[in-house]
VOMIRO-478734 format. One line per 4 residues: number of its first residue (from 1); for each residue y, z, x of C-alpha. Coordinates in steps of 0.1 Angstrom, whole numbers. Example, Ala and Ser with C-alpha at 12.3 -4.5 7.8 and 13.67 -1.06 7.14 Angstrom:
// VOMIRO-478734
1 = -45:78:123  -11:71:137
***
This chain:
// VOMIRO-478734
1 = 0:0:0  26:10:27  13:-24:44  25:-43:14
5 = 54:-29:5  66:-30:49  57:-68:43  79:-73:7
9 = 106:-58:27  105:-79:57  102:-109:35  135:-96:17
13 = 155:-90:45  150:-129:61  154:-142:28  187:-125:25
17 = 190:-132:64  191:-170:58  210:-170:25  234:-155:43
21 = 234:-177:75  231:-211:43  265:-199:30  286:-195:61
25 = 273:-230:68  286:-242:38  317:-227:43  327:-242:72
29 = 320:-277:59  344:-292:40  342:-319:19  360:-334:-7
33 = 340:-350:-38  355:-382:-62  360:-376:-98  365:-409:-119
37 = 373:-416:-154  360:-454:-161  378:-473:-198  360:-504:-195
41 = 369:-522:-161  399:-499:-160  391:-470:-135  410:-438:-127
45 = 400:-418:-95  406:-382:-86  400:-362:-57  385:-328:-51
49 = 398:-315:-19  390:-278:-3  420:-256:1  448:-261:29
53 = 448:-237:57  486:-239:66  500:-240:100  520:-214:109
57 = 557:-220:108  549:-257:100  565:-274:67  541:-271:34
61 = 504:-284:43  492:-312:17  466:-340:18  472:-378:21
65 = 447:-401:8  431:-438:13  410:-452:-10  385:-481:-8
69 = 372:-497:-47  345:-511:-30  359:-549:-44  382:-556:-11
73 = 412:-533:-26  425:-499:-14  449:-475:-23  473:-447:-11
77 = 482:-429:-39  462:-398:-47  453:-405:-82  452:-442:-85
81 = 440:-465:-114  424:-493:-108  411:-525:-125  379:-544:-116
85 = 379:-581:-123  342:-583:-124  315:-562:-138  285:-546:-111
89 = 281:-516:-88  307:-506:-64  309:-482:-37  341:-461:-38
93 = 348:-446:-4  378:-415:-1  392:-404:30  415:-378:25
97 = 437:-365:51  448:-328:59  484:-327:74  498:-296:88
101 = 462:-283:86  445:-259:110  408:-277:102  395:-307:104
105 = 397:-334:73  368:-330:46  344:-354:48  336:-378:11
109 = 303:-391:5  306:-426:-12  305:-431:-51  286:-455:-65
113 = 301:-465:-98  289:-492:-127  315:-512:-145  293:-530:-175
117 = 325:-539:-199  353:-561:-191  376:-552:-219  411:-553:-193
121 = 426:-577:-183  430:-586:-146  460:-594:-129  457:-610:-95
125 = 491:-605:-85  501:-617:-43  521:-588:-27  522:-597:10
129 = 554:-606:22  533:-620:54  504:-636:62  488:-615:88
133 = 491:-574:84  472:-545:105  474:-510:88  457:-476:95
137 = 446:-450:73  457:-423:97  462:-415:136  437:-412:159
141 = 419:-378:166  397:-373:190  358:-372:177  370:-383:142
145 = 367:-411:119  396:-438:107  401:-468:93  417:-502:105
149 = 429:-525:70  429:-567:82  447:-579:52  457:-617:58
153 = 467:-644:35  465:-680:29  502:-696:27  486:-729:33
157 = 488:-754:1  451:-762:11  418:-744:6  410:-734:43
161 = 384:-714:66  395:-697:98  387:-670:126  398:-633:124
165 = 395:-616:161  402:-573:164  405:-565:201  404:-529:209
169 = 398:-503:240  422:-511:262  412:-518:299  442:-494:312
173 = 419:-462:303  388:-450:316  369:-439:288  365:-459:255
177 = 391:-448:230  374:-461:198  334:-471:192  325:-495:160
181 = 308:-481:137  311:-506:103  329:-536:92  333:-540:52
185 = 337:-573:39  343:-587:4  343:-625:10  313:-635:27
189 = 334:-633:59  308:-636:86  307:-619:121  299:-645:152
193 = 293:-643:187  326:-637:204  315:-662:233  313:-693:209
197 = 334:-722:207  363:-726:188  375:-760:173  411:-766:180
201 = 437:-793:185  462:-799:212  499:-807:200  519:-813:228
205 = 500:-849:236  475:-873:216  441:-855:228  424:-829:208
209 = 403:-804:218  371:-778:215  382:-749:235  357:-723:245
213 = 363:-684:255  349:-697:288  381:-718:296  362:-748:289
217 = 383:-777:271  366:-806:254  383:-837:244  380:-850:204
221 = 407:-866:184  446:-859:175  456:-840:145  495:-828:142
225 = 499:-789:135  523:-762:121  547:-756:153  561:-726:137
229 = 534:-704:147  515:-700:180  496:-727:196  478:-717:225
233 = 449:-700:209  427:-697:243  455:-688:263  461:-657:242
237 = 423:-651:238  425:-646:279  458:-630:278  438:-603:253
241 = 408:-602:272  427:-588:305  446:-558:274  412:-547:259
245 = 375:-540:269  359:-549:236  368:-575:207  350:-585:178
249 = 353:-617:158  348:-626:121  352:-658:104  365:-664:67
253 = 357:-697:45  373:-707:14  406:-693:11  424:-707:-18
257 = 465:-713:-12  484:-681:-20  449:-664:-17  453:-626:-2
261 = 422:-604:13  414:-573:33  385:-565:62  380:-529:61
265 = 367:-517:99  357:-482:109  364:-469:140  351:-440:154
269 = 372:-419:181  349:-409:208  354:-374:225  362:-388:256
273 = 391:-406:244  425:-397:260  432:-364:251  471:-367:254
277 = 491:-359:222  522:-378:231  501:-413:243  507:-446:226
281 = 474:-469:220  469:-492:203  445:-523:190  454:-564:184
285 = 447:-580:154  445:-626:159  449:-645:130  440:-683:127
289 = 448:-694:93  429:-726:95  404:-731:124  406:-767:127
293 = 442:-759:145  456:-737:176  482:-717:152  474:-684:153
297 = 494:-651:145  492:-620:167  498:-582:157  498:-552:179
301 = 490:-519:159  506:-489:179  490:-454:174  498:-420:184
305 = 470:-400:195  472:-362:181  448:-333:179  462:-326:145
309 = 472:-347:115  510:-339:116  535:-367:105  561:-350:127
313 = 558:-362:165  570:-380:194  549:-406:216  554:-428:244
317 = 541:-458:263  540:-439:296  515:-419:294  503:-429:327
321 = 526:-449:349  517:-472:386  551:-457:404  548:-487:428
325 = 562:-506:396  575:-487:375  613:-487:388  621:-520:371
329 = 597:-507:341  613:-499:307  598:-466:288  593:-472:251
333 = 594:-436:228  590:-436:195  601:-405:171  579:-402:134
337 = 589:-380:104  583:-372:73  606:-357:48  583:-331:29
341 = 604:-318:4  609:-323:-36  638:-339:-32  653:-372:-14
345 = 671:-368:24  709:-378:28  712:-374:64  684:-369:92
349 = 692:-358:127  670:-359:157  676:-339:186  655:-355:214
353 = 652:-345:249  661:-369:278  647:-357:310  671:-359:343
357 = 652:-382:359  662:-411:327  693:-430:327  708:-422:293
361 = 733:-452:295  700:-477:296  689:-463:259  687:-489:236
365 = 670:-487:200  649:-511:196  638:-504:157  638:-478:129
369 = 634:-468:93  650:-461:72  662:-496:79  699:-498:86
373 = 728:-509:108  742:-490:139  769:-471:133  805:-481:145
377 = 831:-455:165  848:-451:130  832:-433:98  819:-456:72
381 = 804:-450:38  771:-474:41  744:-465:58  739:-465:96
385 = 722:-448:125  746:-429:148  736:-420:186  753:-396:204
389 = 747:-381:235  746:-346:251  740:-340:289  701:-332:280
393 = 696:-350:249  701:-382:225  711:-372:188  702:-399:163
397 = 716:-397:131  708:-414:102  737:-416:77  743:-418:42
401 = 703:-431:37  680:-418:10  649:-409:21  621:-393:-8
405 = 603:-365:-6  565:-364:-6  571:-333:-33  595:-351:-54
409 = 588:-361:-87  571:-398:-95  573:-406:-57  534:-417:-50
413 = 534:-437:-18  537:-412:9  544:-438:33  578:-443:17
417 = 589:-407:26  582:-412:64  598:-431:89  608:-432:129
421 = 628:-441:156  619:-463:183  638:-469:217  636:-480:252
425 = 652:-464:285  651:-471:320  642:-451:348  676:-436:369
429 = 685:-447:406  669:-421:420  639:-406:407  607:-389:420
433 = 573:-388:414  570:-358:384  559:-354:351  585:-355:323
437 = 583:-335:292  604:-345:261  605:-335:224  625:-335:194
441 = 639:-309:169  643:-329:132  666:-317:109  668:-331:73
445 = 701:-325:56  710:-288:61  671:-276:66  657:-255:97
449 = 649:-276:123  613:-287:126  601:-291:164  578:-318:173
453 = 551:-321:200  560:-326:239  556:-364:245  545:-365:284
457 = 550:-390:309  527:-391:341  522:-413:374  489:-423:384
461 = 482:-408:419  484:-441:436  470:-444:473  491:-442:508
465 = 479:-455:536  498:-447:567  497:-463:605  502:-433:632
469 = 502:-432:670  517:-409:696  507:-387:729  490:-357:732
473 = 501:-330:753  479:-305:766  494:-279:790  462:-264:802
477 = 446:-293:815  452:-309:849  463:-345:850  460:-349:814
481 = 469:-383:801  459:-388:762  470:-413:733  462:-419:702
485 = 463:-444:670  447:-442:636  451:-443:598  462:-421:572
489 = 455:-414:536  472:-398:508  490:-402:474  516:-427:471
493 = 554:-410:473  544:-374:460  571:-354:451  563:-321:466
497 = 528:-310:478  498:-335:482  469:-336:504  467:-359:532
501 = 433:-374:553  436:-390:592  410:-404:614  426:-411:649
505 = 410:-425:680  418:-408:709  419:-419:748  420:-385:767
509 = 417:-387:809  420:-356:828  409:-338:859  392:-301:857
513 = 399:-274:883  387:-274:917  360:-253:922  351:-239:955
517 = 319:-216:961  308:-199:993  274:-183:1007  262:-166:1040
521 = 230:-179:1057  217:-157:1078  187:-172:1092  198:-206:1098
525 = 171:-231:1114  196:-229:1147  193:-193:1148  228:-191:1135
529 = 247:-173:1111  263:-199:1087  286:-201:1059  279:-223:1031
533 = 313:-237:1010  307:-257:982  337:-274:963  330:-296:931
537 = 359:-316:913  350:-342:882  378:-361:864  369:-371:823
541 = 376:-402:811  366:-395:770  372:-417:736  375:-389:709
545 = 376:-385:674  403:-366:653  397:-359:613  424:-338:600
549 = 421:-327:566  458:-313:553  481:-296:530  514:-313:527
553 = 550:-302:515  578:-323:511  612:-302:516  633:-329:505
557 = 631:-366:507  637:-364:552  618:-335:564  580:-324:556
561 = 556:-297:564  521:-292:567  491:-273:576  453:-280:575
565 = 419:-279:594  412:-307:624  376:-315:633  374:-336:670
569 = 342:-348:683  340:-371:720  325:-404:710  322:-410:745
573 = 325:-389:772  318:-400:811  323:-376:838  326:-385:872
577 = 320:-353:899  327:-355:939  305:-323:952  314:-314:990
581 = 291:-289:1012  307:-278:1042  288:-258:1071  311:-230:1090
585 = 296:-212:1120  300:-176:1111  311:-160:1082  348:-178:1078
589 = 356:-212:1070  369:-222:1101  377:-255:1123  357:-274:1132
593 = 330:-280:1104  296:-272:1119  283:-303:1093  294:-314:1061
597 = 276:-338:1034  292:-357:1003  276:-367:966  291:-383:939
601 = 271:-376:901  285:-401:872  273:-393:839  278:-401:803
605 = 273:-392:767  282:-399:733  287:-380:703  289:-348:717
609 = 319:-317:724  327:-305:685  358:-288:685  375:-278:651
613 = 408:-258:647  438:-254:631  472:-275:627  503:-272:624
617 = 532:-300:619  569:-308:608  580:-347:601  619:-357:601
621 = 627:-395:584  617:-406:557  592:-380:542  578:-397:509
625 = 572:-433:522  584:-450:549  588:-440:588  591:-407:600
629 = 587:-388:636  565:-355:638  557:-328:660  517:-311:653
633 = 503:-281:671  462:-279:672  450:-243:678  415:-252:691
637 = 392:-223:685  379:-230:720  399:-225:756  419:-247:775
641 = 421:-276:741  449:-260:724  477:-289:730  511:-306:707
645 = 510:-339:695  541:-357:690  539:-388:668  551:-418:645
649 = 540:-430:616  547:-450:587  538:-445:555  533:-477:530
***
C-alpha cells in the first residue's frame, strides 16, 4: 500500500512538473492568430496579437501589419477587407510587426480560407504610378523573417513576357545578410537558371543580339527599342554581379497593357548578418518589361539594420569605410520617423549630430518626406525644410507640413505617418582614422524629444607595408660593423595605438676579445722549465634575423612611440679564429720566444644563436604614413648584444 500510494505521488508531481514546464513554453511564444469574416467573395480580416511589452521611456508600443490574400494582393492596414475575383482556396499569410517592443514579433500560421460564392463585384483598378516598385514589409533583424514585394507593371500597349532579376548579399560583407527561403507567385511566373541566355537587341547600330550572363554576344536581326529606359541589359547584369553575392531570376508571360502584379519573396536574416544598428543594406530589384529588348529598369531598396523594430533611427552608408579612398568619398545618412500620436504634426525638428571630423558646409540633402521645398532666408507660409547649423549639429526643420498620426482617427496606412531625411557630407581636410558616432533627438511640434539610435561609422583596418634600413650600433662589441634592411607590417594610418610586425636581415661583422692563456711545464722534453701562452682571436662575419613584434603610439601626426618583444636568430654565422702558442724559457714571457706555432680554424653554421629581448623606439616625421627617422634600443636578455639601432623607413 505505502508502495502505491509513493508511486501515485511521484506520478503527480512530474505530471504537474511538466505542466508546468508546457505553460512557460507557451508563454514565451507568441503568436498572433487571423480572424476573418467571409460575405460572399468579400472578405474581412482581423488579427489577434499578444500584448505589447513597452519600452521604457519609448513613445506608445503598437503593431504594424502586412498582409498577403493569397491571390497576388497584400495589405497594410490592420483590419483590411478584401474582394476575391475568383472563387477556390487561398492561403492568407499575416505578419504582424511589434514596434517599440522588448520581444520578438509573433509568429502567424497561414489560413486557408474557401471562397464558394461570387456575389461582389470586382474591381481591378491600376494604382502604380510606375512600372517597377520594390517594398518591404519591415527592417531587417538579425535571425528573423521579412518580406520583399516585386510589384511591376505593363505600360506597354502590347501583351508582353519579360525577366524579373532580385540580386541580394552584397559582396562588401563577409557573412550573408539574407538566405531565400520562398518565392510566392500568382501568375505562372517561372524561376530559370540565372546562367541562361537572354534574348536582346542592340539599338545603337543595325545588329541584334543574344546576350549571355557569360559576356557572350550573338548576332540576329535589328529591332528598334524604347530609348527612354535602360539599354545595356548585360552590362548592368555585370555591374550587379560585382554589388551582390547571390541573384535570382524569374520570368513572367502574358502581361496584358496596363496589367499590374506582385512576387512576394521571403527572406530570412541569418544570425551572422552584420550586427550594426546604424548600417545601410540593401537589395536590387531588374525589371525588363518585354524580353525581346535591352530596356530594363533598375531599383535599389535601402534597409536599415536594427535589433529592434523601432520606426525612429538613424543609418548610414559608412558603416565600414577603405580610408585609402575614402577622402574624396561622400557619406550618405539617412534620419526615419514616425509621428505616433492621435493627432497630425505641424512642425518636426531633428537635432542631428555632426562629428568634428565632417565638414558641415559639404551637407547637402539629397531627399525627404514629407515632400517639400527648402526653405529661403525669409519666413514663408508654405511648407519647406529649414537647415540650420550649430557647432555640433544640423537642425532640420520641417515647416508648416502635416504629418498624421498613427493614433489618429481614420488614418489606416501607417506608412503615411512616417517619413525621413536623407543627406550627404564630405569628409573635412584633415581627418584621422576614428570611429564617429552620431544621433538624433526628434521633436514633433512641442513634444519631448525622442532620441534615436547612434549611427556608427568605421574604417576597415587596411594593411601598411613599410620599407626600413639603418645601422646597428653595439658598444660592447669590438670592430662591430652591422646594417640592416627589411619590411614592415601594420594597419594603414591608425590614429593612435596599433600593432606593428618587421622581419629585417641583418649583416653584422665584428671581432671578439683577445684572449690570452698561460701554463708552466715543468718537465719539458729539454729538461726545461717552460711557459706555455696561448692567445686566440676570431672575427664573425654573420647574416641574422630580426622579428620584432610591437606596440605602437602615435603622439600626434610627427612623432611615435613604441615598445615590444624582438626575436634574432644568425642565419649564418662563419667564424674565423687565429690561435698562437708561444714557448718562453722560464716562468715569464720573455724575449726571445723559445718556439712558437700558428693555426687558423674556419667554421660555419646556420640557424643557430636565439636571442630574444626587449625594444624600445621613438620616430620623428611623418608618424601615420609616409617617411620618418627612429632611434630603437634592444635589451638583449643575453651579454654583450644589448646595442641602438638608428633607422629610416617609409610607410605606404
Amino acid at each position: 500500500m505505502n508502495k502505491r500510494l509513493f508511486f501515485i505521488t511521484v506520478s503527480l508531481f512530474c505530471f504537474s512538473s511538466q505542466a508546468q514546464k508546457e505553460t512557460e513554453t507557451d508563454t514565451i511564444t507568441r503568436t498572433a492568430t487571423i480572424i476573418h469574416t467571409a460575405n460572399g467573395n468579400e472578405v474581412s480580416f482581423t488579427p489577434e496579437t499578444p500584448t505589447l511589452n513597452q519600452i521604457a521611456g519609448a513613445p506608445k508600443a503598437f503593431y504594424s501589419h502586412y498582409w498577403e490574400f493569397g491571390d497576388g494582393h497584400y495589405s497594410t492596414e490592420e483590419n483590411p477587407k478584401h474582394v476575391y475575383k475568383h472563387k477556390g482556396d487561398y492561403d492568407v499569410r499575416l505578419w504582424a510587426t511589434n514596434n517599440y517592443d522588448t520581444g520578438k514579433p509573433p509568429t502567424t500560421r497561414p489560413k486557408k480560407i474557401t471562397i464558394s460564392n461570387v456575389d461582389t463585384e470586382y474591381k481591378d483598378t491600376a494604382s502604380m504610378e510606375e512600372d517597377f516598385l520594390l517594398k518591404r514589409n519591415r527592417e531587417p533583424v538579425p535571425a528573423e523573417d521579412m518580406v520583399v514585394i516585386m510589384s511591376y507593371k505593363n505600360k506597354k500597349n502590347y501583351v508582353t513576357n519579360g525577366k524579373l532579376y532580385l540580386f541580394y548579399n552584397e559582396l562588401k560583407y563577409k557573412a550573408d545578410n539574407f538566405e531565400w527561403i520562398e518565392t510566392r507567385t500568382h501568375h505562372n511566373e517561372k524561376k530559370i537558371l540565372t546562367e541562361a541566355l537572354a534574348y536582346t537587341h542592340e539599338t545603337d547600330n543595325e545588329n541584334t543580339y543574344l546576350a549571355s550572363l557569360e559576356n557572350t554576344l550573338y548576332k540576329t536581326a535589328q529591332v528598334l527599342q524604347d530609348s527612354t529606359e535602360k539599354m545595356n541589359l548585360p552590362l548592368t547584369l555585370q555591374e550587379s554581379k560585382s554589388f551582390y553575392k547571390n541573384w535570382s531570376l524569374l520570368e513572367f508571360s502574358n502581361m496584358q497593357p496596363n496589367e499590374e502584379r506582385n512576387i512576394f519573396v521571403s527572406l530570412k536574416t541569418t544570425p551572422e548578418m552584420l550586427k550594426d544598428t546604424s548600417a545601410i543594406i540593401s537589395v536590387r530589384g531588374i525589371y525588363v518589361p518585354d524580353a525581346s529588348y535591352d530596356n530594363h529598369k533598375v531599383k535599389d531598396m535601402e534597409m536599415e539594420i536594427v535589433t529592434s523594430h523601432d520606426p525612429n533611427k538613424m543609418s548610414s552608408n559608412g558603416t565600414f569605410m577603405n580610408y585609402r579612398l575614402v577622402r574624396f568619398k561622400n557619406l550618405k545618412y539617412k534620419i526615419k520617423f514616425q509621428n505616433n500620436g492621435e493627432g497630425p504634426a505641424n512642425t518636426i525638428r531633428l537635432e542631428t549630430d555632426i562629428p568634428d571630423m565632417l565638414d558641415k558646409s559639404t551637407l547637402k540633402v539629397l531627399d525627404m518626406y514629407p515632400k517639400c521645398d527648402i526653405c529661403p532666408k525669409r519666413e514663408v507660409l508654405y511648407s519647406c525644410l529649414d537647415t540650420t547649423f550649430t557647432d555640433t549639429q544640423a537642425i532640420f526643420t520641417f515647416k508648416n507640413i502635416y504629418l498624421p498620426g498613427s493614433e489618429q482617427k481614420n488614418v489606416k496606412e501607417y506608412d503615411s505617418t512616417k517619413g525621413f531625411v536623407k543627406y550627404s557630407i564630405k569628409f573635412a581636410k584633415d581627418f584621422h582614422k576614428q570611429k564617429t558616432k552620431s544621433r538624433t533627438a526628434i521633436i514633433f511640434d512641442k513634444n519631448d524629444p525622442i532620441i534615436t539610435n547612434y549611427s556608427t561609422t568605421r574604417f576597415l583596418p587596411g594593411i601598411s607595408i613599410g620599407a626600413k634600413t639603418g645601422y646597428n650600433a653595439f658598444s660592447n662589441l669590438k670592430n662591430s660593423e652591422s646594417y640592416f634592411f627589411g619590411a614592415t607590417l601594420s594597419p594603414y594610418k591608425s590614429y593612435r595605438w596599433y600593432w606593428q610586425v618587421e622581419f629585417m636581415n641583418n649583416f653584422h661583422n665584428y671581432d671578439s676579445e683577445m684572449k690570452i692563456q698561460e701554463r708552466l711545464i715543468e718537465d719539458s722534453p729539454q729538461g726545461l722549465r717552460l711557459l706555455e701562452r696561448t692567445t686566440t682571436n676570431a672575427s664573425y662575419e654573420n647574416m641574422d634575423w630580426d622579428i620584432p613584434v610591437l606596440i605602437r603610439y602615435n603622439v600626434n601626426n610627427y612623432i611615435g612611440l613604441g615598445a615590444g618583444l624582438q626575436n634574432t636568430f644568425s642565419l649564418s654565422e662563419k667564424q674565423d679564429q687565429s690561435v698562437l702558442i708561444e714557448l718562453f724559457e722560464g716562468d715569464k714571457p720573455d724575449v726571445p720566444v723559445f718556439d712558437s706555432e700558428t693555426s687558423n680554424i674556419k667554421t660555419s653554421d646556420s640557424f643557430t644563436n636565439l636571442r630574444t629581448g626587449l625594444l624600445f623606439e621613438a620616430t620623428a616625421g611623418f608618424a601615420r604614413i609616409g617617411p620618418s627617422l627612429g632611434a630603437r634600443y634592444i635589451l638583449n636578455f643575453e651579454n654583450d648584444f644589448n646595442y641602438w639601432q638608428f633607422y629610416a623607413i617609409w610607410k605606404f
